[in-house]
N, C-alpha and C positions, 0 to 999 in steps of 0.2 A: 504494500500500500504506500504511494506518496503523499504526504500531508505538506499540501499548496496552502500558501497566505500569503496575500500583498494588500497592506493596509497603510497609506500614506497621500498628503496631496499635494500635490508641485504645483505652482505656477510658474512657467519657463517660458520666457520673453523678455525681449532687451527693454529696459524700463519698469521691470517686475518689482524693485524695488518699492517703488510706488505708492505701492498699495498697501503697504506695511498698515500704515494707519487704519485703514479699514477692517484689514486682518484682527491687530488687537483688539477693536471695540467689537468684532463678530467673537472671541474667543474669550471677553470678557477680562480682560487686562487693561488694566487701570495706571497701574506705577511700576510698567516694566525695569528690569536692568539688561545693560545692552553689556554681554559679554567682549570682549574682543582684547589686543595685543598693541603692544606700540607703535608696529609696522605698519598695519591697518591706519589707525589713528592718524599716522603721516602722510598715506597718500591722501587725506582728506575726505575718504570716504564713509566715516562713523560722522565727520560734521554734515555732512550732506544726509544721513540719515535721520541726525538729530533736528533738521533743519524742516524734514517732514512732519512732525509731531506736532500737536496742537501745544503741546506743555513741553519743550525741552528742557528747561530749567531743574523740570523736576524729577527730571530721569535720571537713576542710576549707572556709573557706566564706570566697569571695570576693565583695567587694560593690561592687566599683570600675568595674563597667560605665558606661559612659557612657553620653547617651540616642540615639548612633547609635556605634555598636561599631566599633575603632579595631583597628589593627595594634600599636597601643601596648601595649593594653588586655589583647590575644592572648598580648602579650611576656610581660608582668605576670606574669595566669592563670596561664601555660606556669609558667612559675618556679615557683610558689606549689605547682601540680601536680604537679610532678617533686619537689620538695625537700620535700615530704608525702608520698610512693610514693601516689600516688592512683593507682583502677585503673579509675575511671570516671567519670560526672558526672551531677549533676543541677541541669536548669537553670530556675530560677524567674524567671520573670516574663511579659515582653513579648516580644516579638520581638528587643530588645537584649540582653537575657540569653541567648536562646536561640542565635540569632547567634554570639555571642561564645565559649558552650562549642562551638557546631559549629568554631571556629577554635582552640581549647584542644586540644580531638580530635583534630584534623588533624596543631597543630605537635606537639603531645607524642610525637606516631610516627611524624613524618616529619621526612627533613633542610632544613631552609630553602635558601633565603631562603623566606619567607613567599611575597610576590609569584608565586614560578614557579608556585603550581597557583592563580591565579585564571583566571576565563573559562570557556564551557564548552569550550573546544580542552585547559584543564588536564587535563579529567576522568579518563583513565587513569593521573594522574599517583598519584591519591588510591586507596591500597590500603584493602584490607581489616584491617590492623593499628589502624586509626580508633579511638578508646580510644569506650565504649559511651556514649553520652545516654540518659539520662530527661528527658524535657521533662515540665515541671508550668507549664502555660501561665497568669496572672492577668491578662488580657484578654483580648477577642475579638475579632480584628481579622489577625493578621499573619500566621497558617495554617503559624509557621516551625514548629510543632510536629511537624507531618506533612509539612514539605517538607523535601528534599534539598539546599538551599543556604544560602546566609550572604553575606550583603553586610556588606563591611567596609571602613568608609575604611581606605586604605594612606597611608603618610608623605607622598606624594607628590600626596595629594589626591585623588586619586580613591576613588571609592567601587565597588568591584568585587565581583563573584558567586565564590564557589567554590563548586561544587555538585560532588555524587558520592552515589550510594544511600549509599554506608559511612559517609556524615555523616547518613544520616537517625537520627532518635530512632529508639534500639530499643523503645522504650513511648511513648507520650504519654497523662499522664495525666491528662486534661478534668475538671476539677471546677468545673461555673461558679457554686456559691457560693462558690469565691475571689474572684469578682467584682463581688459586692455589696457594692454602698454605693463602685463606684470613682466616684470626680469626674465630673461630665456633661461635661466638656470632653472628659478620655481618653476616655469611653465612646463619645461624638459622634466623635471621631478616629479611634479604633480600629473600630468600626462602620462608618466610611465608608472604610477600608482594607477590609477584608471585601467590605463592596460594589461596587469596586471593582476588586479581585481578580476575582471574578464576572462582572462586567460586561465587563470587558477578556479574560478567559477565552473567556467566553460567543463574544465576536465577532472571539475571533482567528480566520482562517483555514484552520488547522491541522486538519487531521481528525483527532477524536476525540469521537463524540459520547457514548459515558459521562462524560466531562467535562463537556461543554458543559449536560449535563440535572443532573448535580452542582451548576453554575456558576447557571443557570437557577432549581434550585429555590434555592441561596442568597444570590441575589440577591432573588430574591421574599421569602425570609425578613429578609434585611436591613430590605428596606423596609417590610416590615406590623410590625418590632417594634424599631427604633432608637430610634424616638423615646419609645416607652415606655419605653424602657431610661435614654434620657438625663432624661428626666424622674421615674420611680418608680427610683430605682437601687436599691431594696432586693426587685425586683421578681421574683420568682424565675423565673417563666416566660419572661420577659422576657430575662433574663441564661440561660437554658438557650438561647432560640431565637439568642441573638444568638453564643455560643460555637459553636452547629453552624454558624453562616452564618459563621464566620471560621473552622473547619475546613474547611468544604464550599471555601472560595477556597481554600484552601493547598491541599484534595487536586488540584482543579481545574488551576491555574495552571503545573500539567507543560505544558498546552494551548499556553503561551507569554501571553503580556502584551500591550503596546501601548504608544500615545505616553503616555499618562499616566506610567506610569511608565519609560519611558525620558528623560523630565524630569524626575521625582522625583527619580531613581536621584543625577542630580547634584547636583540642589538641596539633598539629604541630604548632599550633601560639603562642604557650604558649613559654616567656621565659627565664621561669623557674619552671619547671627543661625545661632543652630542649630533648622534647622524638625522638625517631626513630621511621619513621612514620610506617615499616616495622611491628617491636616489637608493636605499637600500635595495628596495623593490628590484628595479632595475638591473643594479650589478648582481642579485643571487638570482636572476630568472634562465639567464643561459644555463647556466649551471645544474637547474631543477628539470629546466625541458631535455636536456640530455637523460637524466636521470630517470626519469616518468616515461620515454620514448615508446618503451615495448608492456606499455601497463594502459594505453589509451584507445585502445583499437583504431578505427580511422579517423581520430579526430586531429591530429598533425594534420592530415589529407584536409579535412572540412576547411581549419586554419588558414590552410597553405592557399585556398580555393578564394576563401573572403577577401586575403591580403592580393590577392590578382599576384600569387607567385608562381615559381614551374615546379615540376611535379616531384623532380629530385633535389629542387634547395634544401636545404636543413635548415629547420627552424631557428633552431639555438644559434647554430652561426649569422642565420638573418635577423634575430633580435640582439643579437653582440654588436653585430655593425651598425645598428639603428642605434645603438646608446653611443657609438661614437661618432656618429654621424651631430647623433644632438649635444656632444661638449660634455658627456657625461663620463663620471672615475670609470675606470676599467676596472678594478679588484676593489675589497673590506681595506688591504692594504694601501692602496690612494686614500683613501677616506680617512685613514689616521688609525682606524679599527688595531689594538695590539696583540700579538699573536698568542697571548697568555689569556686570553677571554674564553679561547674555546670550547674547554668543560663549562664553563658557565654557562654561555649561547646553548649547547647541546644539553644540559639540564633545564633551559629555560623552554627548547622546541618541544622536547620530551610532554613535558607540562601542558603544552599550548592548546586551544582550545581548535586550531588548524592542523595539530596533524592526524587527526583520526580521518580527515576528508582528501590527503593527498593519494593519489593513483597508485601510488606504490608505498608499500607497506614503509614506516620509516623507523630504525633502531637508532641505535644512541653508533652505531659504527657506523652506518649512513650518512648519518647530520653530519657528524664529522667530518666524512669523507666531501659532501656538500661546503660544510664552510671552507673547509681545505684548498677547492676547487676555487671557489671565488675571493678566495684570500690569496691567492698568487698574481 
């Protein structure tokens, strides 16, 4: 039997933002806080939002996200939340903003310790009392806008999932000219998160195939419009196709994951260097499609079919040249990653809530063997 569920609403058009206001008074939020980062904040697009609101003055707005979202972070927010009677949120940016009000939500109406509802064994822990999200997504990459969970380092170093519907955004509001003119570096990262998503969707084993044809068509979209994106970043079709291919992974990715990011998941705990989990995405993906190759049946073939390639490329070597092609590290080793991490990374994949869903079975000699590979 497959148990299908897609419960979310987008509105996805250039100008979406817009509407923010009407949204809140439809969802009954009164004295949002607007989560976001100080990156955001700079390019001047949290004042453009606040510029929307009938009352900005009196809007809460937190900018202390970090670029992989903390239990610290959660604490902060939570405060900031309560001690302004906030009665919802909205959260700007990347996937680290978005994250972090999904953990704002949670602690604001439930009793801690934080830690007790990570994992999905937490999941009936997380009621329906979840204070409301607006996500207003400015990249296209991490699909947290339309997905139900939040990965957050805990004190203790790990980087864990809380997931529950009552954390999804009750709107997501798609407006991908927020995302013009972003840096070719984030766009190359974030894109290759997207793709990613897809790719790893596409070939988990899990039966769902509205997923998988979601996962399929955005991954073919990742790849016919990344590089335009990272090269014309003012490119508007470019930034429309690449924000459906990083919603199209988040709606997908219920599907389950893979080794990719069940080594991400920890490499994102690390910190120092502190990586993007995007860019990590990216440099372990060659390395997991070699790996997975004879556990997929004909789905390289479907892949190879969408990307408009021939019949004898090889995947993994056609996704290695597209990360050079886009200005992206070649190994964990460019990235700073140090070579004494590796029993950790490999106790962290072990753990991960991704690897019961990758194609081939994975041990603790595997993962290994996998960060081995992309750490040369």
């Amino acid at each position: 039997m497959a148990a299908i569920h897609y419960l979310t609403h987008i509105e996805f058009e250039a100008g979406a933002v817009a509407l923010l206001p009407g949204v809140l008074a439809e969802l009954g939020i009164s004295r949002p806080m607007l989560v976001t980062d100080a990156g955001i904040v700079q390019t001047g697009i949290v004042a453009r939002i606040l510029a929307l609101l009938p009352s900005p003055d009196g809007v809460s707005v937190f900018t202390g996200t970090p670029p992989n979202p903390t239990e610290e972070a959660v604490e902060a927010a939570t405060v900031q939340y309560r001690a302004q009677r906030c009665d919802g949120l909205v959260a700007i940016g990347g996937g680290s903003p978005i994250d972090l009000a999904k953990g704002v939500a949670l602690m604001a109406t439930h009793e801690g310790p934080f830690a007790r509802y990570a994992g999905m064994a937490a999941m009936p822990l997380i009621g329906a009392q979840a204070a409301p999200i607006v996500a207003v997504p400015t990249t296209a990459g991490t699909g947290s806008e339309v997905g139900r969970g939040a990965l957050i380092r805990l004190r203790d170093g790990r980087k864990l999932v809380f997931v529950s519907p009552h954390l999804l955004p009750r709107r997501a509001l798609c407006d991908p000219d927020l995302t013009l003119g972003m840096p070719a570096a984030l766009t190359a990262g974030t894109g290759m998160d997207a793709f990613t998503h897809c790719i790893e969707t596409f070939l988990s084993p899990r039966i769902n195939p509205p997923a998988e044809a979601i996962a399929l068509d955005g991954a073919a979209r990742a790849w016919r419009w990344i590089e335009r994106a990272v090269t014309h970043p003012d490119d508007r079709q470019a930034r429309w196709e690449m924000m459906m291919a990083g919603i199209q992974g988040g709606l997908a990715f219920q599907k389950g994951l893979g080794a990719v990011h069940a080594l991400a998941h920890p490499l994102g705990a690390l910190t120092s260097p502190s990586l993007h989990h995007g860019t990590v995405n990216a440099v372990l993906l060659p390395a997991v499609l070699r790996f997975n190759v004879d556990h997929v049946g004909d789905k390289y073939a479907r892949l190879r079919t969408a990307f408009g390639l021939e019949e004898g490329v090889d995947l993994a070597d056609a996704v290695q040249a597209l990360n050079l092609r886009l200005g992206l590290p070649t190994s964990l080793r460019a990235m700073g990653v140090p070579a004494d991490v590796l029993e950790r990374i490999v106790d962290g994949a072990l753990a991960d809530h991704s690897t019961p869903t990758n194609p081939r079975p994975l041990t603790r000699e595997n993962l290994a063997v996998l960060f081995t590979e992309a750490y040369q």
